[in-house]
Backbone as JSON, one array per atom type, in Angstrom:
{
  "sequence": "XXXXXXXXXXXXXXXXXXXXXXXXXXXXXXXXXXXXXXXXXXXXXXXXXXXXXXXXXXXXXXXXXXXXXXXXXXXXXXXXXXXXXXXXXXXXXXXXXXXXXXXXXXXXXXXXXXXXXXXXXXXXXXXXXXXXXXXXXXXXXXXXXXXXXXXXXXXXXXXXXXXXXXXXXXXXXXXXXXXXXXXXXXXXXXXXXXXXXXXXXXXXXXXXXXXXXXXXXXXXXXXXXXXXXXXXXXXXXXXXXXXXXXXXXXXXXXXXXXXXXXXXXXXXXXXXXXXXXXX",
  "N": [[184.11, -112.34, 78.28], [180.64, -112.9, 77.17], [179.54, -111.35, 74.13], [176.72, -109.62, 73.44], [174.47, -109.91, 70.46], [172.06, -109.0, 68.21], [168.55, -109.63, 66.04], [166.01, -107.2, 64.71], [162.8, -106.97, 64.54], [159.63, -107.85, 62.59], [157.41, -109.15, 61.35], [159.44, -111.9, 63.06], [160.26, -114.08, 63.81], [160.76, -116.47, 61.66], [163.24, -115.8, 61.21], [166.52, -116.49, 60.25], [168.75, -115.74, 61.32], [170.1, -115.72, 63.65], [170.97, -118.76, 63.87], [172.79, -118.6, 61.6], [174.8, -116.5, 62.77], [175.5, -118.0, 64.86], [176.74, -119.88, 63.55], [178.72, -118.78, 62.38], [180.01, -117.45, 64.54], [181.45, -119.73, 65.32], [182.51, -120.54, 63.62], [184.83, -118.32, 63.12], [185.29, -118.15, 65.94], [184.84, -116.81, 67.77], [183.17, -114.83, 71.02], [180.61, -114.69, 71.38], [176.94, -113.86, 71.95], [173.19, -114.55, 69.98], [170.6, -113.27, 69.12], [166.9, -113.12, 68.25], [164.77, -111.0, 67.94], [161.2, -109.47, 68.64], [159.78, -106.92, 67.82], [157.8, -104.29, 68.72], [155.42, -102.73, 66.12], [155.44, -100.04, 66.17], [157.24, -99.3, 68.25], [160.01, -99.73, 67.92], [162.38, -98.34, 67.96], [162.64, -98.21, 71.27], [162.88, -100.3, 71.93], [165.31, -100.71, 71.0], [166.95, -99.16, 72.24], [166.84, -100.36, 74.82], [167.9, -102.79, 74.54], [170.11, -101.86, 74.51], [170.92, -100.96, 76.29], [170.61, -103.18, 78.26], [173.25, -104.2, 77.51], [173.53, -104.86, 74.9], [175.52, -105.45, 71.69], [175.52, -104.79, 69.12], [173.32, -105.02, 66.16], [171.24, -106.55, 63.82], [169.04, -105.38, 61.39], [165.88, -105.8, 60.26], [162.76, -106.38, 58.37], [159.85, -104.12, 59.37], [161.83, -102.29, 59.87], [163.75, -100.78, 58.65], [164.35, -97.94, 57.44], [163.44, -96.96, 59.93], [165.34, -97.44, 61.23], [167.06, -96.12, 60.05], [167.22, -93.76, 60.37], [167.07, -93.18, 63.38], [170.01, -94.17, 63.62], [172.77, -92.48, 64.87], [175.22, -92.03, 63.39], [176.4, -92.71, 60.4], [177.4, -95.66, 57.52], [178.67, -94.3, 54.69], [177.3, -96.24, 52.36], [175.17, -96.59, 53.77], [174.35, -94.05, 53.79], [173.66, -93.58, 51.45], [171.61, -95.41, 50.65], [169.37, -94.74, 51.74], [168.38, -96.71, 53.8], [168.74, -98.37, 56.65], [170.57, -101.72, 58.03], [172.08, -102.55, 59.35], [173.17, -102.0, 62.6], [175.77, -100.51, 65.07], [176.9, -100.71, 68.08], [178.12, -98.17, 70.39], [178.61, -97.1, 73.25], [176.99, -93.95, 73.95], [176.62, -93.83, 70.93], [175.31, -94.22, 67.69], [176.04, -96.85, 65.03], [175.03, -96.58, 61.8], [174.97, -98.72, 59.56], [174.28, -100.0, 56.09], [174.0, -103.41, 54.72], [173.04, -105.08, 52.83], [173.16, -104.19, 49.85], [175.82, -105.19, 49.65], [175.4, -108.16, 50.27], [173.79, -109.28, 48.35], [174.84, -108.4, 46.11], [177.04, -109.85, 45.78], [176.06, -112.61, 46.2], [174.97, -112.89, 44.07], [177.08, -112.57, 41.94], [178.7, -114.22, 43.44], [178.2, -116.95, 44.13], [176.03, -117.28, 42.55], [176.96, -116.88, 40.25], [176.08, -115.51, 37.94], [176.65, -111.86, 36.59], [176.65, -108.65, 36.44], [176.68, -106.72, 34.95], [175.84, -105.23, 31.73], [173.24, -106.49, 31.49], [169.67, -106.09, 31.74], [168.07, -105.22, 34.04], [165.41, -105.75, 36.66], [163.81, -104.25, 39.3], [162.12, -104.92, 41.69], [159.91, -103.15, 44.14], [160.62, -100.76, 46.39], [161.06, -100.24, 49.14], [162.97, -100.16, 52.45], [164.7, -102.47, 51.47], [164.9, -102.82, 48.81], [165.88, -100.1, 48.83], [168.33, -100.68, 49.57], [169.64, -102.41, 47.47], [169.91, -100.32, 45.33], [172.18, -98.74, 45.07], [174.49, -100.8, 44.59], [173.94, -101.86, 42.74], [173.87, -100.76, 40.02], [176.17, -99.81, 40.32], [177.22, -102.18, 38.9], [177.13, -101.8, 36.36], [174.61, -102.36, 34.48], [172.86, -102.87, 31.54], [170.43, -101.83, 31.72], [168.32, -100.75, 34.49], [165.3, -100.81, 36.13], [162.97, -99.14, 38.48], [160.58, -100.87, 40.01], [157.21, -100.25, 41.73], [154.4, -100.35, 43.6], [153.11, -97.97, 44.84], [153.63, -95.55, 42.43], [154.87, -92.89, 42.84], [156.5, -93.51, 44.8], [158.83, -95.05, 44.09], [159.89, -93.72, 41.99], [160.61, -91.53, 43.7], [162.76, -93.02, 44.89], [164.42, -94.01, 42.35], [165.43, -91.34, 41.47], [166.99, -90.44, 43.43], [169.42, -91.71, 42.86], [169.85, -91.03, 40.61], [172.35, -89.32, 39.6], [174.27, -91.98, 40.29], [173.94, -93.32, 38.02], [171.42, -93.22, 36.51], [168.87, -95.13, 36.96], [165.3, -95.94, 36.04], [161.42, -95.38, 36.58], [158.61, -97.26, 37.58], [155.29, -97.73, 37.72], [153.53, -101.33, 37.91], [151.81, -101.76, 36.26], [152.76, -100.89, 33.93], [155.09, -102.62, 33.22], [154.08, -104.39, 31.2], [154.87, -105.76, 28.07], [157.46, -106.0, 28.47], [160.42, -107.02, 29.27], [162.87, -108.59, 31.08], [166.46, -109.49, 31.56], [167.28, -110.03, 34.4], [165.27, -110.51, 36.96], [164.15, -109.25, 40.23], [163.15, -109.48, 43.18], [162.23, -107.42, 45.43], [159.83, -106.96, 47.41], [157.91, -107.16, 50.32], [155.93, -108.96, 49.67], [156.19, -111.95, 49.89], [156.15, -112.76, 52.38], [153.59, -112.52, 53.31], [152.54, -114.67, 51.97], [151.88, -113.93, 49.4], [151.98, -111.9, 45.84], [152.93, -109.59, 43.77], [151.42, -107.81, 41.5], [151.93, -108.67, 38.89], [152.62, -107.91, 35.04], [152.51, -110.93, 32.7], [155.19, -112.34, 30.73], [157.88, -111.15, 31.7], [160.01, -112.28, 31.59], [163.21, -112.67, 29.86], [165.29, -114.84, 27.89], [166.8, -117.33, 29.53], [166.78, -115.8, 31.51], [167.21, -114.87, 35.13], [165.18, -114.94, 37.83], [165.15, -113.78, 41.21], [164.31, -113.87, 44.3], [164.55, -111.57, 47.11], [163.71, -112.63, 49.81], [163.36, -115.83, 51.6], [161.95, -118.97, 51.88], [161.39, -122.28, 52.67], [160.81, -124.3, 50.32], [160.23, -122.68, 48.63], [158.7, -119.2, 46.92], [155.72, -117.67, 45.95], [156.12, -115.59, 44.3], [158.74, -117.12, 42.95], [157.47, -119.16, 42.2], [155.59, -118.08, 40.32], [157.42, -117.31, 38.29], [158.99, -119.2, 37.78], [156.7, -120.25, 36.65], [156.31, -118.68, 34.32], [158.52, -119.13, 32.92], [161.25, -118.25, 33.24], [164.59, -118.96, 33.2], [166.23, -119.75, 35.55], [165.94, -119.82, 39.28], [166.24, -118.06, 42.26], [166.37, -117.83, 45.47], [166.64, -115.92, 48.68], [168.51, -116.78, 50.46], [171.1, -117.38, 50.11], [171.85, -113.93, 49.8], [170.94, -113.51, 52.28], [173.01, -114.89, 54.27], [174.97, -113.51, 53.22], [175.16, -111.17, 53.55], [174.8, -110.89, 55.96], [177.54, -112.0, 56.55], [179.21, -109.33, 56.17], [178.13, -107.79, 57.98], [179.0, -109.16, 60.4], [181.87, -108.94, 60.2], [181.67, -106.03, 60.14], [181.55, -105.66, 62.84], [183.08, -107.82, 64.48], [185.3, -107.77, 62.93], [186.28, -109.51, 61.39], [185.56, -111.58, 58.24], [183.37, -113.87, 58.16], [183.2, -117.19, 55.89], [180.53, -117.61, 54.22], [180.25, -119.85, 52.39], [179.77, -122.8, 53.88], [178.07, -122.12, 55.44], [175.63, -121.59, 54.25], [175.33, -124.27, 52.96], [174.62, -125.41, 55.45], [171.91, -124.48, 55.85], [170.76, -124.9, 53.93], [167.75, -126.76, 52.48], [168.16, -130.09, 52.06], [166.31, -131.35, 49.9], [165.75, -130.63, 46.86], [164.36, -128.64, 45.58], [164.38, -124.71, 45.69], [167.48, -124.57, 45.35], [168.15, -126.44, 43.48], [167.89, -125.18, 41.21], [169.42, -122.76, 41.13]],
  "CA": [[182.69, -112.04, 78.46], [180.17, -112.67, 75.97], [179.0, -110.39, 73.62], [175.67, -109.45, 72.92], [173.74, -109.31, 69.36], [170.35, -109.43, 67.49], [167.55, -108.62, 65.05], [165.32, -106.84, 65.65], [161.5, -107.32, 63.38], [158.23, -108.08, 62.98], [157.39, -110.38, 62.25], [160.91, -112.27, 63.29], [159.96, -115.85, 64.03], [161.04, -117.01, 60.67], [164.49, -115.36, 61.03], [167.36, -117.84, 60.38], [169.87, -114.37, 61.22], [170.33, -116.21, 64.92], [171.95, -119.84, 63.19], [173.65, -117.96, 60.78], [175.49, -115.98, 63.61], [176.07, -118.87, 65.73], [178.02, -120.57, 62.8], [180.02, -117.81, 62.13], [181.29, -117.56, 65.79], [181.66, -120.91, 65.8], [183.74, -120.5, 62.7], [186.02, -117.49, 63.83], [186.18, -118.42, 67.65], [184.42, -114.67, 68.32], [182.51, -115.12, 72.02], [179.22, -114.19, 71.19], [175.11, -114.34, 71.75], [172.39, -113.32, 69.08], [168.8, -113.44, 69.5], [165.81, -113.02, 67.43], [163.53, -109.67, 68.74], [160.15, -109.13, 68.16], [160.05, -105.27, 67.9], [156.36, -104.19, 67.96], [155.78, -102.0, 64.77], [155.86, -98.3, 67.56], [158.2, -99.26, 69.64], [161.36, -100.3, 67.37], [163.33, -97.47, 69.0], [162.28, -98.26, 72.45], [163.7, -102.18, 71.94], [167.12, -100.6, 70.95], [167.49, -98.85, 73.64], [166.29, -101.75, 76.01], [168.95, -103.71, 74.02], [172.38, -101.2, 74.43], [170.89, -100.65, 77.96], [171.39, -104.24, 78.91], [174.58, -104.49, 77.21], [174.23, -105.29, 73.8], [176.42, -104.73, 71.07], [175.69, -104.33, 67.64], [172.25, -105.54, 65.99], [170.23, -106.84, 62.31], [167.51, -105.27, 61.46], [164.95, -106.36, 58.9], [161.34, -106.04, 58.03], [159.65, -103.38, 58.53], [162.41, -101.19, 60.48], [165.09, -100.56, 57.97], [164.37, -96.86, 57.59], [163.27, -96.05, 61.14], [166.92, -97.94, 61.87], [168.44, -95.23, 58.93], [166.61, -92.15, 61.43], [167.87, -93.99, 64.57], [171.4, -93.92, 63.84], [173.62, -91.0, 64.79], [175.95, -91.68, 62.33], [175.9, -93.56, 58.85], [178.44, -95.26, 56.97], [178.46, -93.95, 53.29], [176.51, -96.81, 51.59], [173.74, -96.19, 54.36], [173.22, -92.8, 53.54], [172.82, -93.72, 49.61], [170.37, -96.46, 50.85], [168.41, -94.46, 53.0], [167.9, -97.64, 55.26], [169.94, -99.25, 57.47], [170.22, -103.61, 58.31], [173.25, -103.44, 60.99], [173.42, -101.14, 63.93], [177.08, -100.86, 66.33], [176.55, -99.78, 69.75], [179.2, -97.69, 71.76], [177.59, -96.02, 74.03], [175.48, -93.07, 73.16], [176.84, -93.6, 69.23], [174.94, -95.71, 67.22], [176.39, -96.0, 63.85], [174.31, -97.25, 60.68], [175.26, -99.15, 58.01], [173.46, -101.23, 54.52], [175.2, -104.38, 54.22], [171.73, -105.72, 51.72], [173.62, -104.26, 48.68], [176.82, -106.0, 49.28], [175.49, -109.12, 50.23], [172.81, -109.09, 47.37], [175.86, -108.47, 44.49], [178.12, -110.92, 46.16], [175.46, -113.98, 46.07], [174.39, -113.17, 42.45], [178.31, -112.71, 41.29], [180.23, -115.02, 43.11], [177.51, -117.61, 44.46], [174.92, -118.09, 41.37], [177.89, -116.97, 39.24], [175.09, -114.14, 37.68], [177.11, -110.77, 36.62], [175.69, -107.9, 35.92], [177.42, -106.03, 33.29], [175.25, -105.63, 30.36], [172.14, -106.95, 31.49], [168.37, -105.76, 31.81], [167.68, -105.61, 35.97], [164.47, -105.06, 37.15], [163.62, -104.62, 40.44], [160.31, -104.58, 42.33], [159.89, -102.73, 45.36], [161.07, -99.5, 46.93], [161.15, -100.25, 50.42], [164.46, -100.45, 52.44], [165.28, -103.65, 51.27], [165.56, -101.89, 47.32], [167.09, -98.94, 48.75], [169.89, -100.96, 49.9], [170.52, -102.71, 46.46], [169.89, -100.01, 44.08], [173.69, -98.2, 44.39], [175.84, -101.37, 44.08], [173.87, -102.51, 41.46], [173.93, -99.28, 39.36], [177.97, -99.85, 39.95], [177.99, -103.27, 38.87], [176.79, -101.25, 35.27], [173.52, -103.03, 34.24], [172.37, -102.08, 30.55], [169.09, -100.42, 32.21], [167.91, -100.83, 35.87], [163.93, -100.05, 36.36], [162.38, -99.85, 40.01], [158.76, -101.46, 39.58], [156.76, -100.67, 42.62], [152.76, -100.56, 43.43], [153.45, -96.51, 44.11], [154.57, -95.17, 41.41], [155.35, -91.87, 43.39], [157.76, -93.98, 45.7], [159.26, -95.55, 43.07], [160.24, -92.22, 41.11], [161.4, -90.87, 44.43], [163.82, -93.61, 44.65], [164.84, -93.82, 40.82], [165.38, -90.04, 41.29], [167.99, -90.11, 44.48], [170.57, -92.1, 42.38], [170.08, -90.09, 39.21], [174.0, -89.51, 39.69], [174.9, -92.78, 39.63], [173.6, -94.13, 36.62], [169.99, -93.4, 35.29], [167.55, -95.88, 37.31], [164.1, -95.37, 35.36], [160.68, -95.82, 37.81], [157.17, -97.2, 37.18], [154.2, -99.19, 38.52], [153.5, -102.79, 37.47], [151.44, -102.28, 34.89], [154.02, -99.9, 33.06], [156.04, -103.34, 32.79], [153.6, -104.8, 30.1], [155.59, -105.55, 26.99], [158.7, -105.28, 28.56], [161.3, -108.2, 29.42], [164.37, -108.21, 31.54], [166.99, -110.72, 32.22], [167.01, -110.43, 36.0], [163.95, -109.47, 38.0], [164.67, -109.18, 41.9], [162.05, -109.15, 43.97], [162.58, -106.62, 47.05], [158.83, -106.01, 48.6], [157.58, -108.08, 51.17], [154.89, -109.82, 49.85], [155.92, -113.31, 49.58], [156.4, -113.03, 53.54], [152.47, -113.11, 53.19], [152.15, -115.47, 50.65], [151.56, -113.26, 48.26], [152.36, -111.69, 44.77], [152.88, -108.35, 43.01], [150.83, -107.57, 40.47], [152.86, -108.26, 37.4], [152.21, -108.89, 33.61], [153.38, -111.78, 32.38], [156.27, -112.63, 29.76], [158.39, -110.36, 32.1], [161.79, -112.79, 31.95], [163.81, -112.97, 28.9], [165.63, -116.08, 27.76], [168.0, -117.38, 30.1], [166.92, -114.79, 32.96], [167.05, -115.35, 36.75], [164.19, -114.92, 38.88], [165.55, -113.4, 42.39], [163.58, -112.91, 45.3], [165.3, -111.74, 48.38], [162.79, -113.54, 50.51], [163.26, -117.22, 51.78], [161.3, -120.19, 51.89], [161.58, -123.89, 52.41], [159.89, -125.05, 49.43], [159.94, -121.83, 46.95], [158.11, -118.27, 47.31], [154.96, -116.91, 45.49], [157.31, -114.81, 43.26], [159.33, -117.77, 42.4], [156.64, -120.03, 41.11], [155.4, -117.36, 39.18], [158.57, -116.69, 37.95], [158.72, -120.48, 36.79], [155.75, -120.65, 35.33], [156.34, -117.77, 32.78], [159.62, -119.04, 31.84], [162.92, -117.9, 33.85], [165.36, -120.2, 33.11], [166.72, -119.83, 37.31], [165.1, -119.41, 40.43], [166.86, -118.25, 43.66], [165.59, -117.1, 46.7], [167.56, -114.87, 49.1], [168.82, -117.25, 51.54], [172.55, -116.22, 49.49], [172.01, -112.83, 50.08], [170.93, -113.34, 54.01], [174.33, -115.25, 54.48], [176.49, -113.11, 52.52], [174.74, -109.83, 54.56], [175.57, -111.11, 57.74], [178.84, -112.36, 57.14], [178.99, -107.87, 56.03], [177.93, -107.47, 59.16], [179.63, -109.72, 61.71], [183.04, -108.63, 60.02], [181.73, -104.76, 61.19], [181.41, -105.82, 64.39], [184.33, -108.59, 65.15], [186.92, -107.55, 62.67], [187.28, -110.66, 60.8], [184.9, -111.88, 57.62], [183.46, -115.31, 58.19], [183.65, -117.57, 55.0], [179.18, -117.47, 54.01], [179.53, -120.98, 51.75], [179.5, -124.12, 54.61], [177.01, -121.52, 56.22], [174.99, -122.01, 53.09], [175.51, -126.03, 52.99], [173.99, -126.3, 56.33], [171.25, -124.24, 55.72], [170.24, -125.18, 52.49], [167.44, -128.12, 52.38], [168.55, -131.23, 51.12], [165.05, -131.76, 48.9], [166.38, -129.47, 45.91], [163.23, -127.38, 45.05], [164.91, -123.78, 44.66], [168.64, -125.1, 45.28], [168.65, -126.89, 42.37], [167.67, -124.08, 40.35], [170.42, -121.55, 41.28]],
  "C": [[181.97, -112.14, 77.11], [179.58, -111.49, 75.3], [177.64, -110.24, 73.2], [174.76, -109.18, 71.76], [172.7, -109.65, 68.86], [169.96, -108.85, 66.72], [166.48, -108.41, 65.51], [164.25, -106.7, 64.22], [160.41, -108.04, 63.8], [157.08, -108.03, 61.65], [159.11, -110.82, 62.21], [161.01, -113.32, 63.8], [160.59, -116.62, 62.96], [162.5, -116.52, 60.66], [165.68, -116.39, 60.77], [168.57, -116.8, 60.88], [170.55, -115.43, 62.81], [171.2, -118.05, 64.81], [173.18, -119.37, 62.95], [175.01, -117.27, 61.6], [176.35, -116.86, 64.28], [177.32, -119.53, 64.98], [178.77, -119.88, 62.27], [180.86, -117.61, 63.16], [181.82, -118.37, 66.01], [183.16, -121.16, 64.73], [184.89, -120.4, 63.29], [186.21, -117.46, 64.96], [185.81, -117.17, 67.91], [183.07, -115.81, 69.66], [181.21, -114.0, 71.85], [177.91, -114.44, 71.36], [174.7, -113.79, 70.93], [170.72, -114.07, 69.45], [167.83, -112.78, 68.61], [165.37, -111.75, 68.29], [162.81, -109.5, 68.58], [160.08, -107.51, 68.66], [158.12, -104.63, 67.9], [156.89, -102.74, 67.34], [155.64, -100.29, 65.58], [156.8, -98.52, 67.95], [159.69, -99.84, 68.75], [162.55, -99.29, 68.29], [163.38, -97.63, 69.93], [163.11, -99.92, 72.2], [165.06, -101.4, 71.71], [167.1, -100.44, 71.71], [167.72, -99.35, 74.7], [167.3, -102.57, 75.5], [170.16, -102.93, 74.34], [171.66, -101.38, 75.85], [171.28, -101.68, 79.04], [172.54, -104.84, 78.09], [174.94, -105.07, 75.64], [175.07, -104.61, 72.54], [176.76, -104.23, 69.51], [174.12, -105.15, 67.4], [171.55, -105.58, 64.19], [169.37, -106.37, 62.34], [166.79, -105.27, 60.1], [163.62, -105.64, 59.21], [160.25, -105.58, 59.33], [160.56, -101.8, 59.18], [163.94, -100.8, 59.83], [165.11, -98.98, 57.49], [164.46, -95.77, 58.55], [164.8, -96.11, 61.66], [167.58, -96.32, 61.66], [167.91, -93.41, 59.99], [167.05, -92.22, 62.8], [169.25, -93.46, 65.15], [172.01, -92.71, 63.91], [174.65, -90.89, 64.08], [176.21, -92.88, 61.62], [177.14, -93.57, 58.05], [177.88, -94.74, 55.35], [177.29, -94.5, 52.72], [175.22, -96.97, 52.61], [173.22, -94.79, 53.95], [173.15, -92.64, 52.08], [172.37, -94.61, 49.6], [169.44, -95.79, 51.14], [167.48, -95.57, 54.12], [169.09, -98.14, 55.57], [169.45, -100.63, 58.2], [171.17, -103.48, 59.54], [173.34, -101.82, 61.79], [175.39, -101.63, 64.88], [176.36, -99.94, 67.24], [177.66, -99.23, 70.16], [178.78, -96.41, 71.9], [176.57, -95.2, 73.91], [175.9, -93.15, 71.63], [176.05, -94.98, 68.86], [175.12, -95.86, 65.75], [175.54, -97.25, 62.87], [175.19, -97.7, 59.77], [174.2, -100.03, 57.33], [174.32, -102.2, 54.62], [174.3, -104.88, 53.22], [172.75, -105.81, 50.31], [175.1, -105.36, 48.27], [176.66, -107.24, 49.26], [174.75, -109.63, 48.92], [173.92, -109.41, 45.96], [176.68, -109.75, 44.99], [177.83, -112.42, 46.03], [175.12, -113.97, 44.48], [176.22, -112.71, 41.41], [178.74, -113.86, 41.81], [179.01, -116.9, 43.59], [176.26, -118.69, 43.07], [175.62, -117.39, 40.04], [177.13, -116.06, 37.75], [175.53, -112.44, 37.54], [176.55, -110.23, 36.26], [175.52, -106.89, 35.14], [176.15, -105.94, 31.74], [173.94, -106.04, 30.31], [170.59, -105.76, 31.97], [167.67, -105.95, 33.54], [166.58, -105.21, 36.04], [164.03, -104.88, 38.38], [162.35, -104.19, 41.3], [160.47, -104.09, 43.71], [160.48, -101.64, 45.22], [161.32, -99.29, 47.86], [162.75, -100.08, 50.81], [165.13, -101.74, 51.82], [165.61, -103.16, 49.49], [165.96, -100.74, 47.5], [168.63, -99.46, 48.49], [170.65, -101.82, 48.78], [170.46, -101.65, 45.15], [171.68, -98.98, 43.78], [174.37, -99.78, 43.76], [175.19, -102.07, 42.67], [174.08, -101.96, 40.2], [175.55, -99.51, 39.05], [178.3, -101.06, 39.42], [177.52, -103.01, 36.91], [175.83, -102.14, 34.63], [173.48, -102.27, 32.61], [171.35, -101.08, 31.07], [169.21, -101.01, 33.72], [166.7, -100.21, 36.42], [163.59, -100.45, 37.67], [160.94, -99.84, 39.59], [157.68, -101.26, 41.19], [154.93, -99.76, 43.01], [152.58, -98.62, 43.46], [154.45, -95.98, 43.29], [155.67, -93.8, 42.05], [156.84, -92.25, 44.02], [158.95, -94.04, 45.04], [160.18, -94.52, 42.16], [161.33, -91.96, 42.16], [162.75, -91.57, 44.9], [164.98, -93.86, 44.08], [165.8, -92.28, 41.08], [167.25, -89.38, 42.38], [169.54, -90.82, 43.97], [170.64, -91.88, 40.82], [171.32, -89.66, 38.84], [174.45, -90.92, 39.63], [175.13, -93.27, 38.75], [172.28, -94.03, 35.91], [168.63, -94.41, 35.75], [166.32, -95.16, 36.26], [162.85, -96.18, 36.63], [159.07, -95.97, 37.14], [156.3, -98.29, 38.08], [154.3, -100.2, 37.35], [152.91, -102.74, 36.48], [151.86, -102.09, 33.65], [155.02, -101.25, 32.54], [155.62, -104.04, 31.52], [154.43, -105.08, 28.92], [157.07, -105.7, 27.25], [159.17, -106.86, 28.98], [162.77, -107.74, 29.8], [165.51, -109.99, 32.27], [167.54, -111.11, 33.67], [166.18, -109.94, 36.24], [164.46, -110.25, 39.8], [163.44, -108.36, 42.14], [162.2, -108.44, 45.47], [161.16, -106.07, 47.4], [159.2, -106.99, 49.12], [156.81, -109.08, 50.72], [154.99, -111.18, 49.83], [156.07, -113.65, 51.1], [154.9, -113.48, 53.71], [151.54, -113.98, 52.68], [151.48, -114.88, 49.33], [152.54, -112.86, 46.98], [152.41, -110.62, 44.01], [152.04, -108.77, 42.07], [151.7, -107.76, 39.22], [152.1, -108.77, 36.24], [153.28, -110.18, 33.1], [154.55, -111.69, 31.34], [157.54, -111.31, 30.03], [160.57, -111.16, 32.23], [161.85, -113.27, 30.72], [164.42, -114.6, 28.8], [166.97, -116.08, 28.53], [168.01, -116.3, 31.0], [166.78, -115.64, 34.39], [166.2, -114.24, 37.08], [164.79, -114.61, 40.52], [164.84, -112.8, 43.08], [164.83, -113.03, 46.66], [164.86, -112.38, 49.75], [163.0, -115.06, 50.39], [162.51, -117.86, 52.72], [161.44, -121.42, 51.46], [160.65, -124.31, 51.38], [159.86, -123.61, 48.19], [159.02, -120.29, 47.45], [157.28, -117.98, 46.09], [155.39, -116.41, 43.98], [157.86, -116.31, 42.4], [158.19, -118.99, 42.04], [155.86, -119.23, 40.05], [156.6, -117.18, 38.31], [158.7, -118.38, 36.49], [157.96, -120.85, 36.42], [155.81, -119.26, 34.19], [157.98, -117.93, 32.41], [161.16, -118.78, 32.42], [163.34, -118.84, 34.02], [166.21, -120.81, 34.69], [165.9, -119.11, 37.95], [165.89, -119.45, 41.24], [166.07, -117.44, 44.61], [166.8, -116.42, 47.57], [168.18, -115.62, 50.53], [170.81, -116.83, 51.23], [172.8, -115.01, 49.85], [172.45, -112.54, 51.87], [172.33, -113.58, 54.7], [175.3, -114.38, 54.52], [176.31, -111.72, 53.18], [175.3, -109.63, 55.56], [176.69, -111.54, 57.89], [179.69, -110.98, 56.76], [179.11, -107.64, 57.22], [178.53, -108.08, 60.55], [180.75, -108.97, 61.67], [183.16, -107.0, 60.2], [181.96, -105.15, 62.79], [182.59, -106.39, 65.25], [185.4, -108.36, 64.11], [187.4, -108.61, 61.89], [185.52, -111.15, 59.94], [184.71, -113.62, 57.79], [182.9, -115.67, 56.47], [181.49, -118.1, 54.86], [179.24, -119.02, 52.99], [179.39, -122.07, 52.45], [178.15, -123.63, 55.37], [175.46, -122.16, 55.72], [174.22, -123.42, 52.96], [174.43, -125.92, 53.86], [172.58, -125.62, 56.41], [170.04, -124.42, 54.49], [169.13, -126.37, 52.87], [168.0, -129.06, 51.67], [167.68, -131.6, 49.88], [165.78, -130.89, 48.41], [165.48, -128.64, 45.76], [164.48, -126.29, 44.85], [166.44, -124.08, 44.23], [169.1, -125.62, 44.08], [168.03, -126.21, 41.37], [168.03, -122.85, 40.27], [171.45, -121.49, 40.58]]
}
């Protein structure tokens, strides 16, 4: 019998999570469906339920329900409840258990993918939402020299910084606080390049020989990442690495077996090089 899975977002037209899936079952021989969801922004809870109710079995969830997910779930593995959001849902029965897979896939594309460690270096990261909850532990463990969260409330931002004060020291400010400052990764975790848009930043924010990382993908480049290359970052990637390396986190909760995220990659990648050939 097949199995049932999806994401669930909104917007969720642009999703590639429903490929990505397919060529992982297709990989490991797992009998599976996945499907895109449009969730309206009330009713995200009301779609799960409508989803276990007709039988499905585990589920992605992205933008903008990665917190309501982390309130959702009745029980959370570890690195969800030092995210405070949750991307993958399991179903059995009335249990619905949370997990982050963001952070692992996030370190895994910028170590083993764009070959980018993070030992020693200057991280910065924009946003506060779930999507920078869920990378600010493993990055903290992958021992950064500093690690600042940059995001439009400063309040948020703090309160973020503040919840992994045990791991390592995050520091928290708004955008204009970055002035002067220079780091050799910046990672972009809001949303805005989903709108075609752009944080507020000051310029001369990427050192020599930094990467530019937004977790956001686009055929042709994002907002972020042409800013990024016009002040200078010697790499540009976008988060189509991450998305891969998330979900192949998340299938291997679900079916028990890790599918292999680089032919995934291949076939998803454009052939024109724009960011590709700047990873």
């Amino acid at each position: 019998m097949t199995d049932r899975y999806c994401v669930f977002g909104n917007p969720v037209s642009h999703s590639k999570s429903p490929a990505i899936h397919a060529a992982f079952a297709a990989q490991c021989r797992q009998d599976i469906s996945y499907q895109a969801i449009l969730a309206a922004r009330d009713g995200f809870a009301a779609s799960v339920h409508s989803f276990v109710a007709a039988g499905g079995r585990g589920a992605n969830v992205t933008i903008p329900f990665k917190e309501e997910a982390y309130r959702l779930a009745t029980r959370l593995t570890a690195r969800a409840q030092l995210a405070g959001a949750v991307n993958t849902l399991l179903f059995d029965g009335a249990d619905i258990l949370g997990d982050n897979t963001d952070g692992a896939g996030l370190l895994r594309d910028l170590s083993l993918n764009l070959a980018c460690p993070i030992a020693g270096k200057r991280v910065l990261l924009l946003g506060a939402g779930g999507a920078a909850r869920g990378a600010v532990a493993p990055l903290l463990d992958a021992a950064p020299a500093a690690l600042v969260i940059a995001n439009r409330s400063v309040a948020r931002a703090r309160d973020l910084a503040q919840g992994f004060g045990r791991s390592g020291s995050p520091s928290a400010c708004g955008y204009r606080a970055l002035a002067g400052q220079s780091f050799d990764l910046v990672i972009n975790a809001t949303s805005a390049s989903l709108a075609g848009e752009l944080p507020p930043l000051p310029a001369a924010l990427f050192a020599s020989g930094s990467l530019a990382y937004d977790m956001m993908y686009a055929d042709g480049g994002t907002p972020f990442l042409a800013f990024a290359g016009e002040q200078g970052a010697a790499r540009l990637a976008d988060g189509l690495g991450m998305l891969v390396e998330q979900a192949a986190e998340a299938f291997l909760l679900w079916r028990g077996v890790r599918p292999d995220g680089a032919p995934v990659m291949a076939m998803l990648r454009p052939i024109d090089p724009g960011i590709a050939a700047r990873r």
